[in-house]
C-alpha positions in Angstrom: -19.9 58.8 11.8 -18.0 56.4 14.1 -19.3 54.0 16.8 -17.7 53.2 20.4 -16.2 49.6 20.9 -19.3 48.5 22.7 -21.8 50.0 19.8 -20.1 47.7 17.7 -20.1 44.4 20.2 -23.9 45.1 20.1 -24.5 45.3 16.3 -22.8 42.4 16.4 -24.4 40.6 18.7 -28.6 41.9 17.6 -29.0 38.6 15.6 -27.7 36.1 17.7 -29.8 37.4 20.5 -32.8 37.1 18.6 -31.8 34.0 17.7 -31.5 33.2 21.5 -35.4 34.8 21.8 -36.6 32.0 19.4 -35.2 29.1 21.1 -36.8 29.9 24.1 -40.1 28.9 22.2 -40.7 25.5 21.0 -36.9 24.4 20.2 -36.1 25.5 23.3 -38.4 23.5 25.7 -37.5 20.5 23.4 -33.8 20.7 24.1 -34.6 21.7 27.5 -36.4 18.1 28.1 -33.8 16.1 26.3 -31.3 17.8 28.8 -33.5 16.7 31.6 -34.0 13.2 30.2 -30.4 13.2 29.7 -28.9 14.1 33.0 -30.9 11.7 34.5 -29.3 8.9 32.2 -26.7 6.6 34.1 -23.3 6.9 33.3 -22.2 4.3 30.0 -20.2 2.4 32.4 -23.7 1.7 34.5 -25.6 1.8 31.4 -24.1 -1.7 29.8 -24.1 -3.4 33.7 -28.2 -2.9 33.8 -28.0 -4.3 30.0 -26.3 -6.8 31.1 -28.3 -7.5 33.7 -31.7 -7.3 31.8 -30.0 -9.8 29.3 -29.4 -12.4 32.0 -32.5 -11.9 32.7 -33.9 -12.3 29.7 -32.2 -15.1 28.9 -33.1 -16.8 32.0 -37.4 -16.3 31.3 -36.9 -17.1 27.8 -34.5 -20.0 28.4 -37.8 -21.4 31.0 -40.3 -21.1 28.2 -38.3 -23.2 26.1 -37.7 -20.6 23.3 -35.5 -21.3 20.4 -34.8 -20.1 17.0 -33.4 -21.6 13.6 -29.7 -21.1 13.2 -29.5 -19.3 9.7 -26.6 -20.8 8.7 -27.7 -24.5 8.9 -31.1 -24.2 10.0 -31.3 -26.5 13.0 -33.1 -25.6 15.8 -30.9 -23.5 18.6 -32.6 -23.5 22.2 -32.1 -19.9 24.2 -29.4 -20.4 27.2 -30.0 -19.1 30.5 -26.7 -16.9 32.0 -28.6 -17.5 35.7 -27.8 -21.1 35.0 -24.6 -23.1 36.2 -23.1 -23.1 32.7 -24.1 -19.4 32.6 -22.9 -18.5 35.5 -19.5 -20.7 34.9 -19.1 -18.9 31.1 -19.3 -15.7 32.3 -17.1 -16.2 34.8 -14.6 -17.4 32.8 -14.7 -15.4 29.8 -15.3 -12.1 31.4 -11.1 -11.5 30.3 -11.3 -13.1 27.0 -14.4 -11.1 26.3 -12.7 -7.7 27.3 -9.2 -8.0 25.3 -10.7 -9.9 22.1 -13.5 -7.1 22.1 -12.3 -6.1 18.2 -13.2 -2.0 18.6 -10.0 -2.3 21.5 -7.4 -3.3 19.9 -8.3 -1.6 17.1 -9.2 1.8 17.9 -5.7 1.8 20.4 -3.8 0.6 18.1 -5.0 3.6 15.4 -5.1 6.2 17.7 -1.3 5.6 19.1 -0.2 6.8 15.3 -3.0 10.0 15.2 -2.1 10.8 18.8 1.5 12.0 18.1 0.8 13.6 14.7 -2.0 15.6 16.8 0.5 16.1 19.7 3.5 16.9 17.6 1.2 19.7 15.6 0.8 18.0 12.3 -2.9 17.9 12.4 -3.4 21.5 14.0 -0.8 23.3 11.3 -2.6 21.7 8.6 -6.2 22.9 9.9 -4.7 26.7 10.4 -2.8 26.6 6.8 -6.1 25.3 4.6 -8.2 27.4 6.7 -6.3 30.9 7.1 -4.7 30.7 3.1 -7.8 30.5 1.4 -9.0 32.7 -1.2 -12.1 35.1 0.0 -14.1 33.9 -2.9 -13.4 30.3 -1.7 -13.4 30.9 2.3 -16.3 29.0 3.3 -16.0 26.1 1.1 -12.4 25.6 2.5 -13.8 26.1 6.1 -16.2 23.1 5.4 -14.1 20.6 3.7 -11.3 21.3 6.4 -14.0 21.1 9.3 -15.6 18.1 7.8 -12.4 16.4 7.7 -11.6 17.7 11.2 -12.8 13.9 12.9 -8.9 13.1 12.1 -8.4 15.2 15.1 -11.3 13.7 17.2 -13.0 15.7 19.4 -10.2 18.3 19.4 -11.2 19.3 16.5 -14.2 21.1 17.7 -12.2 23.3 19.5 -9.4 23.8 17.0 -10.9 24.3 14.1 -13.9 27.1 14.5 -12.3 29.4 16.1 -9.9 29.4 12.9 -12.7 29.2 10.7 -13.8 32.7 12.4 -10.9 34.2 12.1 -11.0 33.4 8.0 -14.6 34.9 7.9 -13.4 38.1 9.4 -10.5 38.3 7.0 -12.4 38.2 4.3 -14.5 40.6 6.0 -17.6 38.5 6.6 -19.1 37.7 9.7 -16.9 35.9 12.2 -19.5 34.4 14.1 -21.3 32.8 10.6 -17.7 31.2 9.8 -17.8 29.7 13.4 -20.8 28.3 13.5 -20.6 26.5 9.9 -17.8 25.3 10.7 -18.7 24.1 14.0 -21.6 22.4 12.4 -19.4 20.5 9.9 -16.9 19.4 12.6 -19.6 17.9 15.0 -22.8 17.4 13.0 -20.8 15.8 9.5 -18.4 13.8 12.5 -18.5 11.1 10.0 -17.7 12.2 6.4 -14.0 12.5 5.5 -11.8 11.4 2.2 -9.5 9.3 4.4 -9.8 6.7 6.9 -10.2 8.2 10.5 -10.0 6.3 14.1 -14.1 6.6 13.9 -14.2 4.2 10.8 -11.7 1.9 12.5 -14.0 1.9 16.1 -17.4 1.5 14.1 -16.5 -1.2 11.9 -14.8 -3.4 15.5 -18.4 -2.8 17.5 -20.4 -3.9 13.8 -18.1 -7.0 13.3 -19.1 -8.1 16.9 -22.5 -7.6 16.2 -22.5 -9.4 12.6 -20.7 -12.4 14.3 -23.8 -13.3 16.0 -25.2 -14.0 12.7 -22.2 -15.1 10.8 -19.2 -16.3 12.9 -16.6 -15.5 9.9 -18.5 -11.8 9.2 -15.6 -9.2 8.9 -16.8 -5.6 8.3 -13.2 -3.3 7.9 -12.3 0.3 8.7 -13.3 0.8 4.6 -17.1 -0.4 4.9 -18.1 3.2 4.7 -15.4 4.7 2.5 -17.2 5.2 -0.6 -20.3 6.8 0.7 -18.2 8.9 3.4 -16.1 10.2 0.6 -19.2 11.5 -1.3 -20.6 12.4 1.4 -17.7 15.1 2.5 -18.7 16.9 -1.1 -21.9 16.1 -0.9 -22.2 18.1 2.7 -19.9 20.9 1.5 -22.2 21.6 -0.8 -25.6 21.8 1.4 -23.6 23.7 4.3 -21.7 26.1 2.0 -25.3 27.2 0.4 -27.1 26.9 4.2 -24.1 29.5 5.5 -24.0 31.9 2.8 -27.9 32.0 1.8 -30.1 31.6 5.5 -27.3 31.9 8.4 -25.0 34.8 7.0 -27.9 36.9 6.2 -29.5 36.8 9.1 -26.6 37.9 11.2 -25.6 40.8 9.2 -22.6 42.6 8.7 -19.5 41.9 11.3 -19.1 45.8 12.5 -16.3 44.8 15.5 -12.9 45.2 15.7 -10.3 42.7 14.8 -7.3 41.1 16.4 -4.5 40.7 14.5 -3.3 37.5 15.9 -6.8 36.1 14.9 -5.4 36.2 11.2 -1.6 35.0 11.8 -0.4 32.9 9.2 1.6 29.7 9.9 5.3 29.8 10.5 7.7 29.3 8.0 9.1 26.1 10.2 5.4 24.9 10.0 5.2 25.3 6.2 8.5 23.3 5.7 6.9 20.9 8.2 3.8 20.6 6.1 5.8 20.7 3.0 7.7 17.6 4.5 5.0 15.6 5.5 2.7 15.8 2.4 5.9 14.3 0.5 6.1 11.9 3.7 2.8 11.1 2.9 3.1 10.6 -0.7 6.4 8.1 -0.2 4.1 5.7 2.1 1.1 5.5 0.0 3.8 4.4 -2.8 5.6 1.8 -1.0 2.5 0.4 0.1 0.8 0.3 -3.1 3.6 -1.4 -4.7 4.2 -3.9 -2.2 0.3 -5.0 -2.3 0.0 -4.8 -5.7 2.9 -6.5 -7.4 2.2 -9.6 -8.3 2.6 -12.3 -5.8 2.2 -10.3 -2.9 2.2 -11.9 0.6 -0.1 -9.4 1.1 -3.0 -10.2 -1.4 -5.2 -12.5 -0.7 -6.0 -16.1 -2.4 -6.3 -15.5 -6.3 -4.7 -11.9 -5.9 -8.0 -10.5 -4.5 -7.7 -7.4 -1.5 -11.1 -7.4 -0.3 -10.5 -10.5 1.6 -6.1 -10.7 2.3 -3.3 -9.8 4.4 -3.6 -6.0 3.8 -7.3 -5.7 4.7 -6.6 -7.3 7.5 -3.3 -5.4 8.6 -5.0 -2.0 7.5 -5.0 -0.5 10.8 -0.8 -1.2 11.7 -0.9 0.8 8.3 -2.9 3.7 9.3 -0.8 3.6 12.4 2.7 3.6 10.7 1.1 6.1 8.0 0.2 8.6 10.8 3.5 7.9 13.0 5.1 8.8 9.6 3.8 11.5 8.5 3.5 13.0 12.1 7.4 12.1 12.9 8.8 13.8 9.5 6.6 17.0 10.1 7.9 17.2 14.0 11.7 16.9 13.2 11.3 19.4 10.3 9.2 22.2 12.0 10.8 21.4 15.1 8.2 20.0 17.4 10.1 16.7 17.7 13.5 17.6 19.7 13.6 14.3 21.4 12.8 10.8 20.1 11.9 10.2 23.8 9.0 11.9 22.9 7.4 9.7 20.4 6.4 6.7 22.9 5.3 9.5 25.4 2.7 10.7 23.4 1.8 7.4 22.7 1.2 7.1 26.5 -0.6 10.0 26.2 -2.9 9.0 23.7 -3.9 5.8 25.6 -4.3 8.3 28.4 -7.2 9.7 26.8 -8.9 6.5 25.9 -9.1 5.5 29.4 -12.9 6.1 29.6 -13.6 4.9 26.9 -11.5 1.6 28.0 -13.5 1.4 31.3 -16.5 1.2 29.3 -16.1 -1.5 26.6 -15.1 -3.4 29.8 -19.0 -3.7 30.8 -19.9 -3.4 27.1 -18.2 -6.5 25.7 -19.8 -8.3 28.9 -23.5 -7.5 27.8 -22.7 -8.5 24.0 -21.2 -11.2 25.1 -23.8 -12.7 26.7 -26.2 -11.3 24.2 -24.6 -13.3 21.6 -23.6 -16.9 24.1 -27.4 -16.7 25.4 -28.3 -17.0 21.8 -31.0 -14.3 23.1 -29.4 -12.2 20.2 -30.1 -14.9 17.4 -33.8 -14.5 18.3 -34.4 -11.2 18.5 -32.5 -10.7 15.3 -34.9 -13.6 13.2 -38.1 -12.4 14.9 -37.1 -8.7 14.5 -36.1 -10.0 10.8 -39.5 -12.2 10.3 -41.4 -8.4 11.4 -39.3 -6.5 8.7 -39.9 -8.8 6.3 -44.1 -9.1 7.1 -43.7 -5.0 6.6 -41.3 -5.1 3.6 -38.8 -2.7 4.5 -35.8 -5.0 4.6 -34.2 -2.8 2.5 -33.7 1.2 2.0 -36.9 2.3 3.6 -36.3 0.1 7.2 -32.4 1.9 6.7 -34.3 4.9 6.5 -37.0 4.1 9.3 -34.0 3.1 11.4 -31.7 6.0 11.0 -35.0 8.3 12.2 -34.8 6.2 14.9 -32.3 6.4 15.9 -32.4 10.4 16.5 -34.1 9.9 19.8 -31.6 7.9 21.7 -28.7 9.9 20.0 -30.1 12.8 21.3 -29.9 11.6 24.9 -26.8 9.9 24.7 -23.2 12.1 23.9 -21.2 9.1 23.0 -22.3 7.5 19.6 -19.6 4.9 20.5 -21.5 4.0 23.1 -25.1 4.1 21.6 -23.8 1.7 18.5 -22.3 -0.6 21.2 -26.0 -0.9 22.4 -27.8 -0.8 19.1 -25.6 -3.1 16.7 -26.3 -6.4 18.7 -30.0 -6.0 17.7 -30.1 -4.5 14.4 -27.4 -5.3 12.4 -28.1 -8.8 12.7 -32.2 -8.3 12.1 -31.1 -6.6 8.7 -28.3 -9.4 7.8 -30.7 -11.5 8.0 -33.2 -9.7 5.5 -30.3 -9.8 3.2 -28.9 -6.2 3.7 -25.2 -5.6 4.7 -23.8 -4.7 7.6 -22.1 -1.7 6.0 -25.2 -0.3 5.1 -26.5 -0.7 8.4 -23.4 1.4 9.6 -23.9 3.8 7.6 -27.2 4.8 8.1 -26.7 4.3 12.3 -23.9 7.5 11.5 -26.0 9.5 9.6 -28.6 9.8 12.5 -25.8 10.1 15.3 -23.3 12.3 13.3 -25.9 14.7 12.0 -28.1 15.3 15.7 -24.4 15.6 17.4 -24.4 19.6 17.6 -28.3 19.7 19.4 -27.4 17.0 22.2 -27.5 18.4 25.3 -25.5 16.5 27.4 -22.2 16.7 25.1 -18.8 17.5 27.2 -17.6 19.6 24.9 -20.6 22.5 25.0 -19.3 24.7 27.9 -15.6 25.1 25.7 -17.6 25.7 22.2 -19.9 28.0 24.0 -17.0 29.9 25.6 -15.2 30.5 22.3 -18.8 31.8 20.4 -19.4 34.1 22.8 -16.0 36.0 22.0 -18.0 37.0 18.6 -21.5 36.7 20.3 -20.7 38.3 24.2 -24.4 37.9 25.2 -25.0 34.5 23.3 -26.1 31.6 25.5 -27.2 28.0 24.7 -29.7 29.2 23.1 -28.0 31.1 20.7 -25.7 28.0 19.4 -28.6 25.7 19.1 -31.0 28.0 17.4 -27.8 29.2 15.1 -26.6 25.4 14.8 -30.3 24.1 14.2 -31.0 25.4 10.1 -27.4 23.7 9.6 -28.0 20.3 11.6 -32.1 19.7 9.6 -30.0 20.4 5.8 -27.2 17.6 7.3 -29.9 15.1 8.3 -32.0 15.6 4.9 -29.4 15.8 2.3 -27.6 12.9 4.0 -30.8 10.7 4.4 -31.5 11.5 0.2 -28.2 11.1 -0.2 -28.2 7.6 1.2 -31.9 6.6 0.1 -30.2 6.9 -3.6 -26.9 5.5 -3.0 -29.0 1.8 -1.9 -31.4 2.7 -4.6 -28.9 2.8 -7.2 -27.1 -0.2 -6.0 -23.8 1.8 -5.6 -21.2 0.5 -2.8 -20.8 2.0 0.4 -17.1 0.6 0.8 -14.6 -1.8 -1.4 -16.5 -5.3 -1.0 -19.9 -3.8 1.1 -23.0 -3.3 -1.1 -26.3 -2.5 0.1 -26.9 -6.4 0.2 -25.0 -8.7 1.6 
C-alpha cells in the first residue's frame, strides 16, 4: 500500500497538532499573558533611563530621611547621597563617559567576540556543527545532537538557527523523526544557553556585569570569565543526559514514526576542503593551548601571579586577549585551509562586522552603566544590599536555599524579558551584593541567575529569534504554530530547570567549586 506526498505531510504532522490543541488550554493562555505583559515592556534602552531615574529618586527621599548604612569593610557609618543634589548632579554629569567605557562587560565582551566573529564568519564554527552532527553513529545521534547544541552558545544566537535544522536532518538519517531531533536540539541550544566545556563570549559578558555589581560591596572584587567553569562543564553532561532520556522516552514517542520524504541535500556531508579545514584547526587549536600552558606555567612566569599562584595573576587577568587570539587562531588557519579566507583584508572586516552586531547591545549598556553607576555612588546599593542581607539572614537562607529561592525568581522576569544580558544588568546590583554580604560568592550567585534565565529561554515570548525557529519547524511540522513549539519545547524546558536546580542545590551542598578560585562562599 503506498500513500500520496500529502498523506505523508499529515501523518507527520497528527502529533504536533495535537500538541498545538493542548497549548491552547492552560499553557497557552499563560504564554499568551506573558506575551501581552511583554509587548507592553519598554525597550532596554528605556528600561535602565526609568531605573535610573527611580534611583535618583530614591536616592534623593532616602538621602532627606537621613538614611545610612555600615560600610562592611570598615564598619563606619556611610550616609545615602542624593543624585538630585549639586554634587549629584555635578558626578553624573561628569562621569556619564567614564562610566560608559570603564563599564567592564564592554570591553570585555568586544574584545571576545572580535576573535568568535571571524571564526563564525569564516565558517569554522558552522563546519564544525554540520561534521559532529551529520557523522554520528545512529546509535549515538541524539547524544551528539545535544552535546553539539549545548555547546552551540560559541556561535551565539546563530546557533539556534544553525544547528537544529542539522540536528533534523541527522534524525531523519537515522530514520527517526526529524521534527524530534529539531526540537531537542532546539531546546539544548536556547534553553542549556549556558552550559559548554569551553569558555564562551556569555561567560566573559556575565562575569563584567557581576564584577560591577560585587564592587559595590568590595572595591577590589574580581569575578573572571572562569567563575562558572566547573559547574558549566558538568552541567553540559549533566543536561545531555536529562535531554537525551526526555527526547527518546516522552517527545519521540509521542510524535511517531517520520513517514515523509527526504531531501538529499538535508543529509550532505561536509566538503573535503572543510574536513582539511577542520583537520587544521583542531591541530591549530592544540599548538595554542601548548604555548600558552607552557608560557604560564614554567617557572617564573611573568604571567603568574605573586608566589606562582593563577587564580589571582597576569593570565587571569589577560584571559580574554587569549580567547581572542585562540579564536582568531583557530578561525584564520581553518579559513586559509578550506578556503574561506582568500584575502587577509578580510580578517579586520569581519571584525567590523562583529562590532556591527553588538551595536544594540552597545546602545544599551550606555543607559545601563548610568543607572549602576549611580546605584553604587548614591550608596543607595550598599543599603539595599545590608538590609536585603540583614532579611536573608533573619530567614536563614543565605546560603543554597535563598540561591535556590532566587533562581525561582527569577523565572518571572526572565520570562518577560528576551535579553538575559539585560535582566542580570538589572538584577546583579541588588543581589549579588545582599548574598556577598551573607558570605556566599558571587559566582554562585551567577550561576544560579543562568540556570533560571538559560533554562525559561525557549517559552519567552517576546524572543527575536521565534518567527526564524518557527519557520524552519514548520518544514517538518507544515501546520505547526506557536503553539506547537512551546507545547513540544515545554516537557524539555521543566527536565532543564529541575535537573539543573538539583544539580546546583548539590554542587553548594557538597562544597564543590563552581570555577578555579569561586566556592559557594566567599
Amino acid at each position: 500500500m503506498t500513500t500520496t506526498r500529502d498523506e505523508d505531510v499529515r501523518a507527520a504532522t497528527t502529533a504536533p497538532e495535537l500538541a498545538l490543541a493542548d497549548a491552547r488550554g492552560v499553557t497557552g493562555k499563560m504564554l499568551r499573558g506573558i506575551e501581552r505583559v511583554g509587548n507592553r515592556l519598554p525597550h532596554p534602552f528605556y528600561l535602565f533611563i526609568i531605573l535610573a531615574g527611580l534611583v535618583a529618586a530614591a536616592s534623593a527621599v532616602a538621602a532627606a530621611l537621613g538614611a545610612s548604612t555600615l560600610d562592611p569593610a570598615t564598619g563606619e557609618a556611610v550616609p545615602v547621597r542624593s543624585i538630585l543634589s549639586p554634587d549629584g548632579l555635578v558626578y553624573a554629569l561628569t562621569s556619564a563617559i567614564d562610566n560608559f567605557v570603564a563599564f567592564p562587560p564592554l570591553g570585555l565582551i568586544i574584545t571576545v567576540m572580535l576573535g568568535i566573529g571571524v571564526a563564525e564568519r569564516l565558517g569554522l564554527l558552522s563546519a564544525f556543527m554540520r561534521g559532529a552532527v551529520l557523522a554520528a553513529p545512529k546509535s549515538l545521534v541524539t547524544v551528539i545532537v545535544v552535546v553539539v547544541s549545548l555547546m552551540g552558545n560559541l556561535a551565539s544566537d546563530s546557533a539556534a538557527v544553525i544547528i537544529p535544522p542539522l540536528a533534523a536532518a541527522a534524525f531523519l538519517a537515522a530514520g527517526r523523526h526529524p521534527l524530534a531531533g529539531f526540537i531537542a536540539s532546539y531546546a539544548a541550544v536556547v534553553a542549556g544557553f549556558s552550559a559548554n566545556f569551553v569558555i564562551a563570549g556569555t561567560d566573559v559578558l556575565m562575569s563584567g556585569i557581576t564584577t560591577t555589581a560585587a564592587q559595590i560591596v568590595d572595591p577590589d572584587a574580581q569575578v573572571t570569565p572562569l567563575a562558572n567553569w566547573y559547574f558549566m562543564a558538568a552541567s553540559t553532561v549533566i543536561l545531555t543526559i536529562a535531554i537525551t532520556v526526555t527526547c527518546q522516552r516522552f517527545v519521540e514517542p509521542r510524535l511517531g514514526p517520520w513517514k515523509g520524504v527526504a531531501d538529499p541535500a538535508d543529509t550532505k556531508p561536509l566538503e573535503r576542503a572543510e574536513r582539511r579545514g577542520l583537520v587544521a584547526a583542531a591541530i591549530a587549536l592544540a599548538v595554542f593551548v601548548g604555548l600558552v600552558a607552557t608560557a604560564v606555567l614554567l617557572p617564573g612566569s611573568p604571567l603568574q601571579g605573586e608566589g606562582g599562584q593563577l587564580l589571582r595573576s597576569p593570565f587571569m587577568d589577560g584571559l580574554p586577549i587569549f580567547l581572542l587570539l585562540m579564536f582568531l587562531t583557530v578561525g584564520v588557519v581553518y579559513g586559509l585551509v578550506a578556503g574561506t579566507l582568500t584575502s587577509w583584508s578580510q580578517v579586520p572586516d569581519m571584525m567590523a562586522a562583529s562590532v556591527r552586531d553588538l551595536v544594540p547591545f552597545i546602545v544599551v549598556i550606555f543607559t545601563a552603566a548610568q543607572a549602576i553607576a549611580w546605584f553604587g555612588w548614591s550608596k543607595l546599593g550598599l543599603l539595599v544590599a545590608t538590609s536585603g542581607a540583614d532579611a536573608l539572614g533573619d530567614a536563614g537562607l543565605g546560603g543554597v536555599g535563598g540561591l535556590v529561592l532566587f533562581s525561582l525568581f527569577v523565572i518571572v522576569p526572565a520570562l518577560l524579558l528576551a535579553s538575559g544580558s539585560a535582566l542580570w544588568v538589572l538584577l546583579a546590583p541588588i543581589f549579588v551584593p545582599m548574598f556577598m554580604l551573607n558570605g556566599v560568592d558571587p559566582a554562585a550567585v551567577q550561576a544560579a541567575f543562568r540556570i533560571a534565565d538559560s533554562s525559561t529561554n525557549t517559552l519567552v515570548p517576546m524572543n527575536p529569534m521565534l518567527p526564524v525557529i518557527l519557520g524552519l519547524m514548520q518544514r517538518w511540522a507544515p501546520k505547526g504554530g506557536l503553539g506547537t513549539l512551546f507545547s513540544l519545547v515545554l516537557p524539555f524546558t521543566i527536565v532543564i530547570l529541575v535537573v539543573w536546580l538539583l544539580q546546583f542545590a548539590i554542587w553548594g551542598l557538597a562544597g564543590l567549586p563552581f570555577g578555579p578560585g569561586h566556592g559557594l562562599t566567599l
